[in-house]
C-alpha positions as CSV (number, residue, x, y, z in Angstrom):
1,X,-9.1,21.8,21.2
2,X,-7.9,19.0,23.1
3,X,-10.6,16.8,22.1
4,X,-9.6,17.4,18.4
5,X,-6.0,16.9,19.0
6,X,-7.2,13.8,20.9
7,X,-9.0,12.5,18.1
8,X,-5.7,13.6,15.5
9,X,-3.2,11.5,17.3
10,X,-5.7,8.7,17.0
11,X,-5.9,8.9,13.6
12,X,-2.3,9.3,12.9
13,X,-1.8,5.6,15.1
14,X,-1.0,2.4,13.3
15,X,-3.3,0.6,15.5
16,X,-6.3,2.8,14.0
17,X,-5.3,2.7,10.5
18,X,-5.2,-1.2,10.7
19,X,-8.8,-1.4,12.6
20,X,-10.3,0.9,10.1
21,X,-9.0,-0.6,7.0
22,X,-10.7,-3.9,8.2
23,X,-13.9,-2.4,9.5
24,X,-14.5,-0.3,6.5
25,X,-13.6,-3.8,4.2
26,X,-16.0,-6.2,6.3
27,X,-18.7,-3.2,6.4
28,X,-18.3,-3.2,2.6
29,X,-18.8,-7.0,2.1
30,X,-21.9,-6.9,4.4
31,X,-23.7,-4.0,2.8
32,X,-22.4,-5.2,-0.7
33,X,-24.7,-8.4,0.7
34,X,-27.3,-7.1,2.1
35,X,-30.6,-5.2,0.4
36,X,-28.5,-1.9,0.5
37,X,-25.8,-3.5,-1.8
38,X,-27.2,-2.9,-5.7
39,X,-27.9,0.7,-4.3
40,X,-24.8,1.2,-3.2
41,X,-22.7,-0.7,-6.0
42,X,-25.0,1.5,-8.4
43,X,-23.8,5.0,-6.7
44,X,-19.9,4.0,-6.8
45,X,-20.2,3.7,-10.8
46,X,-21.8,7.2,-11.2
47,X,-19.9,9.5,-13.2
48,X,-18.6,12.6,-12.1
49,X,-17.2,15.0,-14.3
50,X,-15.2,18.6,-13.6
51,X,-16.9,21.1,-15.8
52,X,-14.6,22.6,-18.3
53,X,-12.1,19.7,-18.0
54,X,-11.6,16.5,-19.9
55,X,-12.0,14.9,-15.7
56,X,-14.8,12.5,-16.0
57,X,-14.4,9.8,-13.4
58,X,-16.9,7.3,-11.4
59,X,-17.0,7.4,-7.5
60,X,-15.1,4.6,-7.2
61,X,-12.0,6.0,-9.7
62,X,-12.8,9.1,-7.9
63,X,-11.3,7.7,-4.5
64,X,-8.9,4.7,-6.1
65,X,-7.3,7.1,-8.8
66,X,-7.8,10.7,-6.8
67,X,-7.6,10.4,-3.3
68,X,-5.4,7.4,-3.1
69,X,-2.5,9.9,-4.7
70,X,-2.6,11.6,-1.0
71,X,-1.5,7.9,0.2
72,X,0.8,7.7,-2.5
73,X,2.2,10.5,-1.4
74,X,3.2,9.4,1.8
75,X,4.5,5.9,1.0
76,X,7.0,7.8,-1.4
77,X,8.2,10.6,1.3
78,X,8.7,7.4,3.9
79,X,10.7,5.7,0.8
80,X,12.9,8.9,0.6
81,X,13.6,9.0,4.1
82,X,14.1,5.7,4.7
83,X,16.4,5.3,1.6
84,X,18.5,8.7,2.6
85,X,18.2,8.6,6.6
86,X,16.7,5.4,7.7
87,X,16.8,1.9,7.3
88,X,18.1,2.1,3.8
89,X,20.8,4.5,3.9
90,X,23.4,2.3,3.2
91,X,23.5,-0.9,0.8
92,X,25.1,-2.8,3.9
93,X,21.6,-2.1,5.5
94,X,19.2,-2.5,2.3
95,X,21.0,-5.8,1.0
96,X,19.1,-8.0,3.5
97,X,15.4,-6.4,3.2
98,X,16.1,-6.1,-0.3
99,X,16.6,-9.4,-1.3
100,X,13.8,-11.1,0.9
101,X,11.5,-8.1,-0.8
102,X,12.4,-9.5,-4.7
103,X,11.8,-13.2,-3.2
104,X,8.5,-11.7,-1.5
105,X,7.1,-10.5,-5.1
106,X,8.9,-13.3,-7.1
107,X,7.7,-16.1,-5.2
108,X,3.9,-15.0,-5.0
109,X,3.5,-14.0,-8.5
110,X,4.7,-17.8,-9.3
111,X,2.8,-19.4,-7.1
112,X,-0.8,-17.2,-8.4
113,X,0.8,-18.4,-11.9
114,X,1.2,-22.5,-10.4
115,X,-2.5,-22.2,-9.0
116,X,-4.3,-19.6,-11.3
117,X,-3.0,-20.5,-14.9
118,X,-1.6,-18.8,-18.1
119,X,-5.3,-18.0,-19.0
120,X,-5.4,-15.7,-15.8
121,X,-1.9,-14.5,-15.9
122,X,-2.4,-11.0,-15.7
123,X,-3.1,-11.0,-12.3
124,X,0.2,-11.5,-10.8
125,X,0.9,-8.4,-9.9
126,X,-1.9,-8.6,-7.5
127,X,-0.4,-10.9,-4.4
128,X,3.0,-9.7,-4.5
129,X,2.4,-6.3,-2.4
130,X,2.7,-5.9,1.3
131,X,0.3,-3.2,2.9
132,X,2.9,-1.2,5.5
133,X,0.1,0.3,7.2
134,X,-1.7,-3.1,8.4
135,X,0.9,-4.7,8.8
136,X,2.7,-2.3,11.3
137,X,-0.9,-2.0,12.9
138,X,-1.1,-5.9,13.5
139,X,2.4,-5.4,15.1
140,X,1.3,-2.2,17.0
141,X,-2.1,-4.3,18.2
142,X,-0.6,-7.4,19.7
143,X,3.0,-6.8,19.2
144,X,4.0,-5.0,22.8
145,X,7.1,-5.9,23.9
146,X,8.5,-7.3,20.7
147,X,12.1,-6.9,19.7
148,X,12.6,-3.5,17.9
149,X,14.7,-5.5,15.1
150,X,11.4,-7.2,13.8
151,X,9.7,-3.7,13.2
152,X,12.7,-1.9,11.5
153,X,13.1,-5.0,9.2
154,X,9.5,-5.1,8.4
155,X,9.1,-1.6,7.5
156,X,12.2,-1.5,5.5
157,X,11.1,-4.2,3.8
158,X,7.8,-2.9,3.0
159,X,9.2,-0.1,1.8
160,X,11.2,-2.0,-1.2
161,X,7.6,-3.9,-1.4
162,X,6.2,-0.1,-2.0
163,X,9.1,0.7,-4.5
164,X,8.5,-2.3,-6.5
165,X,4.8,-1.8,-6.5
166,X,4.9,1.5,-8.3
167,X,6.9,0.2,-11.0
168,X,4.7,-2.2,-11.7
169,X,2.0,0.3,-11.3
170,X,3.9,2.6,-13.7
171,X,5.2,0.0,-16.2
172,X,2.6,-2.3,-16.6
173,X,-1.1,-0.4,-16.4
174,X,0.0,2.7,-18.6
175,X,-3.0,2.9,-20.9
176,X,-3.8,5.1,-23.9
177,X,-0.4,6.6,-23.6
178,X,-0.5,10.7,-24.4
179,X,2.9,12.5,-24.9
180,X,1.0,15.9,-24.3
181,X,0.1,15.2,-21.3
182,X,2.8,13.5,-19.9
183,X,5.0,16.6,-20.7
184,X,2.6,18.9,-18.9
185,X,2.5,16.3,-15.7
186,X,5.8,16.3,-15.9
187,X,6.5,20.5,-16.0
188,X,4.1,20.4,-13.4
189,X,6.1,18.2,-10.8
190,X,9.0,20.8,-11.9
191,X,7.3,23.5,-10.8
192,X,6.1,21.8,-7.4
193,X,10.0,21.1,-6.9
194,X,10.9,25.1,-7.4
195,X,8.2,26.2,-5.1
196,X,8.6,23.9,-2.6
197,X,12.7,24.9,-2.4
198,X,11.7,28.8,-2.3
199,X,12.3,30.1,1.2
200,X,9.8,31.9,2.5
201,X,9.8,33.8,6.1
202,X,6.4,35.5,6.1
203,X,3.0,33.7,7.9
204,X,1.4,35.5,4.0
205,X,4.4,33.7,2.1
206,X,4.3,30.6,3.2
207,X,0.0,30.2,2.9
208,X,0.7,31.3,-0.7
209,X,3.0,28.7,-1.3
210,X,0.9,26.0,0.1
211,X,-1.7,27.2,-2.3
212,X,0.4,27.0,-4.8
213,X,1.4,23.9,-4.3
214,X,-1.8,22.5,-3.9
215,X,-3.0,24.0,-7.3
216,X,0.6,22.5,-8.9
217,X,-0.1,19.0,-7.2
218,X,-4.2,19.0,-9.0
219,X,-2.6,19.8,-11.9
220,X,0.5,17.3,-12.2
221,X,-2.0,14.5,-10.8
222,X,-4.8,15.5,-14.0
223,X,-1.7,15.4,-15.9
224,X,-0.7,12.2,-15.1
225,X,-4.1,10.8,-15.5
226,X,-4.5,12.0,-18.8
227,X,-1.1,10.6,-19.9
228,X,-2.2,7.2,-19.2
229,X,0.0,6.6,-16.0
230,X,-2.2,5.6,-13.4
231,X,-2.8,9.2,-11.5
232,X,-1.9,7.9,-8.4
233,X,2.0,8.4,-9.9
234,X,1.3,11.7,-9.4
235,X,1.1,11.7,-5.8
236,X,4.5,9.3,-5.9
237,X,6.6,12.0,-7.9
238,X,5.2,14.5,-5.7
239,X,6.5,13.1,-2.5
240,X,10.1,12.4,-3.6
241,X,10.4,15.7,-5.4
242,X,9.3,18.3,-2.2
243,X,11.8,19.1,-0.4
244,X,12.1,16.6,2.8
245,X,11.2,18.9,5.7
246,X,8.9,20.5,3.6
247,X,7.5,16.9,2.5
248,X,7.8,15.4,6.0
249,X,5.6,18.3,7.3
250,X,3.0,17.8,4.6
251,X,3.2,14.1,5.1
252,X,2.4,14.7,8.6
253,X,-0.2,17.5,8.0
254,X,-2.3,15.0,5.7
255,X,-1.8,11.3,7.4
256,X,-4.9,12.1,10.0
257,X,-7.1,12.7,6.8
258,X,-6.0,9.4,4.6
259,X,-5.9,7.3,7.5
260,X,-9.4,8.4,8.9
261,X,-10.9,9.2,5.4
262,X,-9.1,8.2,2.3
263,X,-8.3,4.6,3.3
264,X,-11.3,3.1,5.0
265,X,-12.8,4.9,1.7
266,X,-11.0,2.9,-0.2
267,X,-11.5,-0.5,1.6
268,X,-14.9,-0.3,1.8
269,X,-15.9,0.6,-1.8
270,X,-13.5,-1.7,-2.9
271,X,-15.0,-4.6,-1.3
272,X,-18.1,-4.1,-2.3
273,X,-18.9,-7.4,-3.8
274,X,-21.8,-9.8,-4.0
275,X,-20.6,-13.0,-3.1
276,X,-21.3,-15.7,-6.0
277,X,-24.0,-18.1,-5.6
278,X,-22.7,-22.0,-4.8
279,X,-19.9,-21.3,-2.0
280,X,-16.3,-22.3,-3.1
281,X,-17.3,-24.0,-5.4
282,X,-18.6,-20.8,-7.4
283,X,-15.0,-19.1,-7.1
284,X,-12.3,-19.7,-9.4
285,X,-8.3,-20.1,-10.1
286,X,-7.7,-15.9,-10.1
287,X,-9.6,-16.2,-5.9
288,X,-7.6,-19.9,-5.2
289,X,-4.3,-17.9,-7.0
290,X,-4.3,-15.1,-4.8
291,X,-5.4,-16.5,-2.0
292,X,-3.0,-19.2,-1.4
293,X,-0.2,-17.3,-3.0
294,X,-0.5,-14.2,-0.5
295,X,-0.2,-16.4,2.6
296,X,2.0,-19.4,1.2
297,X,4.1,-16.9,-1.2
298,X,5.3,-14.3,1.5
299,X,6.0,-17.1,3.7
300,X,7.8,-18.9,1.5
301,X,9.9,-16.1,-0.3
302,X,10.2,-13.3,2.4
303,X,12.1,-16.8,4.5
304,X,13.9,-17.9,2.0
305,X,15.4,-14.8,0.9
306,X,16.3,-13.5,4.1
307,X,17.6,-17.3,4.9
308,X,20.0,-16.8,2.1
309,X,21.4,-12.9,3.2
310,X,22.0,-15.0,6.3
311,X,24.7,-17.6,5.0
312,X,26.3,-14.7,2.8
313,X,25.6,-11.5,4.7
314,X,29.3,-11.4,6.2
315,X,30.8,-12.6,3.3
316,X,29.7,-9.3,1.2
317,X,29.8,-6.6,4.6
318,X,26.1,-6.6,5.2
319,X,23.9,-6.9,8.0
320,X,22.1,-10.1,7.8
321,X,18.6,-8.5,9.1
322,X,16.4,-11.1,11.3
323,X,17.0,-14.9,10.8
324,X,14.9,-18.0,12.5
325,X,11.3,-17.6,13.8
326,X,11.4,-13.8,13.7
327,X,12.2,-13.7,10.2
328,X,8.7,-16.6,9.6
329,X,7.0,-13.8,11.8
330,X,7.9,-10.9,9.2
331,X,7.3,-12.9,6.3
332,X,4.0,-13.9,7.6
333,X,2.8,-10.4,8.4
334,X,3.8,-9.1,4.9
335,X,1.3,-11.2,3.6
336,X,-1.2,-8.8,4.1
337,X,-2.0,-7.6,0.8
338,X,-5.2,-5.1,1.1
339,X,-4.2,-1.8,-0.3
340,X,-2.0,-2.3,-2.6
341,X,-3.6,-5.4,-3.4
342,X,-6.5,-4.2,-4.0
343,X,-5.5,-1.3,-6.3
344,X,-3.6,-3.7,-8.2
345,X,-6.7,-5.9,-8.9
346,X,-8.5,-3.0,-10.4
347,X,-6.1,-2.7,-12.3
348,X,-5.0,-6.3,-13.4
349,X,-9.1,-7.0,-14.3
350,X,-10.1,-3.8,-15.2
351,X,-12.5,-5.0,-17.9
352,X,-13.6,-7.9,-16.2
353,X,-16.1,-7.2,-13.4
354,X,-16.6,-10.5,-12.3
355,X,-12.8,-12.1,-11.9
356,X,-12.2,-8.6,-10.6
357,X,-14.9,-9.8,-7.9
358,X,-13.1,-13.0,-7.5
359,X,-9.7,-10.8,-7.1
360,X,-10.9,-8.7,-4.4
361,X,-12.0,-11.6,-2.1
362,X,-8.9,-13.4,-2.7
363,X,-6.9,-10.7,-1.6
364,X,-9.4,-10.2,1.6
365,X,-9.0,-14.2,2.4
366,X,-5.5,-14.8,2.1
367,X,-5.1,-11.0,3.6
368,X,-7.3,-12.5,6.5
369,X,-5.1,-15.4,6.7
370,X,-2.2,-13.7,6.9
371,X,-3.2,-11.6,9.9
372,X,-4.4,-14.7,11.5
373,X,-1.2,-16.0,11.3
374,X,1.1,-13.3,11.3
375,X,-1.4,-12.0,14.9
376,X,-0.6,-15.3,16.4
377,X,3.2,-15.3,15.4
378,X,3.8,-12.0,16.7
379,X,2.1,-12.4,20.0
380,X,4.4,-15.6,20.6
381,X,7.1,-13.7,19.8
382,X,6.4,-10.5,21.7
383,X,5.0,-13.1,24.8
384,X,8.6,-14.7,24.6
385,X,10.4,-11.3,24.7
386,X,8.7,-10.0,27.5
387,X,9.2,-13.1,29.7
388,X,13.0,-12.7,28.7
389,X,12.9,-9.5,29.9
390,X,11.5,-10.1,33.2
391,X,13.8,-12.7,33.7
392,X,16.6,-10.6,33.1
């Protein structure tokens, strides 16, 4: 027992989820490389279907469209508390994160525009997403000591980053929209909501409303997938719509599972891809777009959005959030892309195998950059506040 709740709290740690998410995307790349990759590339594109059910779905949409709701899921009840409890709760608090967010997609998408080119333009979506569990990892891994500030904003700003992510996920990769089904996902998430508020005092009572909870989250997510909305909505409109404890419990219950399971998952099958013959000079403007504008585009948006709530922030009643190098260091870190990232480029080159091979190593190189950076950032940071601490 103490051995499994060992191995829990381990999996629940940032530090983990951020040395699994790399591990599971560098094993990817190497196998993808090696004699095991056409094997393995093969088995990922094998169709599974649910008998009886319109669900037929490769590995790989299996784990990027299915499991990834359970992440989903998360990132929305952390929205909801950090919007009604946290960070967020107040527009005073949100205005600075808020506006270096918008600058943190804006910028990015226009510099993969600048570098990639109208003929690639639906990829923009793909560098302008921050992934909150890496990037709170890096900080976790070589961040002791650092000032508390730099955390709070960081996550608060990843959070918008999250927010403005699903819209695009929502708006923008709908496909084969069905009215039908969307009605049914929806009347689904309705019913989640009502059994989730029923109070229930029995041990019986409250296992038959996880049950049925479960069975109303499968059927709001195959809902949602065949509306057209990417499925992972689903696990978006489930998380805000639970009640919080209830949600903040189930959050809990299930983080072990997608940090240990569902994301490495994802990473790794994700990155499976052979890399082209000829070096750099075999890659084109959708790998150079996203890239560059990961790295250069959070650096240069994230600091001069936050630079600007600065100058105004007393004028309009808000806090200003972090300013100088700490607010470089954030912007840095929030270039990884990875998750998000990643899902994104599925979706952007969906019927294009080979820039969608392009898209996933430029998000793992200028995700790589960015950690390089953003490591070497925070540990002068965190090295500089633990000397002034001494001192003091």
């Amino acid at each position: 027992m103490g051995r499994r709740r060992t191995l829990v709290t381990v999996f629940r740690s940032e530090r983990y989820s951020a040395i699994s998410l790399l591990g599971a995307a560098v094993l990817g790349l190497v196998l993808a490389n090696s004699v095991a990759g056409p094997g393995l590339i093969s088995l990922i594109h094998q169709h599974l279907a649910v008998p009886s059910t319109a669900l037929d779905l490769s590995v790989e949409h299996w784990i990027t469209d299915g499991l990834l709701a359970l992440f989903f899921f998360i990132v929305a009840v952390e929205l909801r508390h950090e919007l009604t409890r946290g960070e967020l709760n107040s527009p005073s608090r949100a205005l600075a994160p808020a506006i270096a967010a918008v600058a943190g997609v804006a910028v990015p998408a226009a510099v993969y525009l600048l570098v990639a080119g109208p003929e690639f333009a639906r990829g923009w979506p793909i560098p302008v997403a921050t992934d909150i569990a890496f990037a709170l990892g890096l900080i976790a891994l070589v961040g002791r000591g650092l000032p508390a500030n730099i955390r709070v904003f960081l996550l608060a700003l990843a959070v918008i980053d999250d927010l403005i992510a699903i819209v695009l996920i929502a708006v923008l990769f709908a496909h084969g929209f069905d009215l039908g089904s969307l009605v049914a996902a929806i009347g689904a998430v309705a019913l989640f909501f009502g059994v989730g508020c029923l109070r229930v005092n029995s041990r019986v009572a409250r296992t038959l409303r996880i049950l049925a909870l479960v069975v109303l989250g499968i059927a709001a997510w195959s809902a949602t997938y065949s509306s057209g909305i990417h499925a992972t909505i689903a696990g978006v409109a489930l998380g805000l719509v639970l009640s919080p404890a209830l949600a903040e419990k189930a959050a809990h219950a299930i983080q072990p599972a997608v940090n240990a399971v569902v994301l490495p998952l994802f990473a790794f099958v994700s990155s499976l891809v052979v890399f082209p013959q000829g070096g750099l000079d075999a890659l084109g403007p959708v790998f150079f777009g996203i890239a560059i504008a990961l790295p250069v585009g959070k650096i240069v948006g994230i600091s001069l959005g936050g630079w600007i709530v600065g100058l105004f922030a007393r004028r309009v009643g808000a806090t200003g959030g972090v300013q100088g190098a700490n607010l470089v260091t954030v912007s840095a870190v929030a270039g990884i892309g990875f998750t998000v990232s990643l899902l994104m480029n599925q979706l952007a080159f969906a019927n294009d195998p080979a820039l969608q091979d392009q898209g996933v190593l430029g998000v793992l190189a200028g995700s790589a950059v960015s950690i390089v950076i953003g490591g070497i950032l925070v540990a002068a940071r965190a090295r500089r506040a633990r000397a002034l601490a001494r001192a003091h």
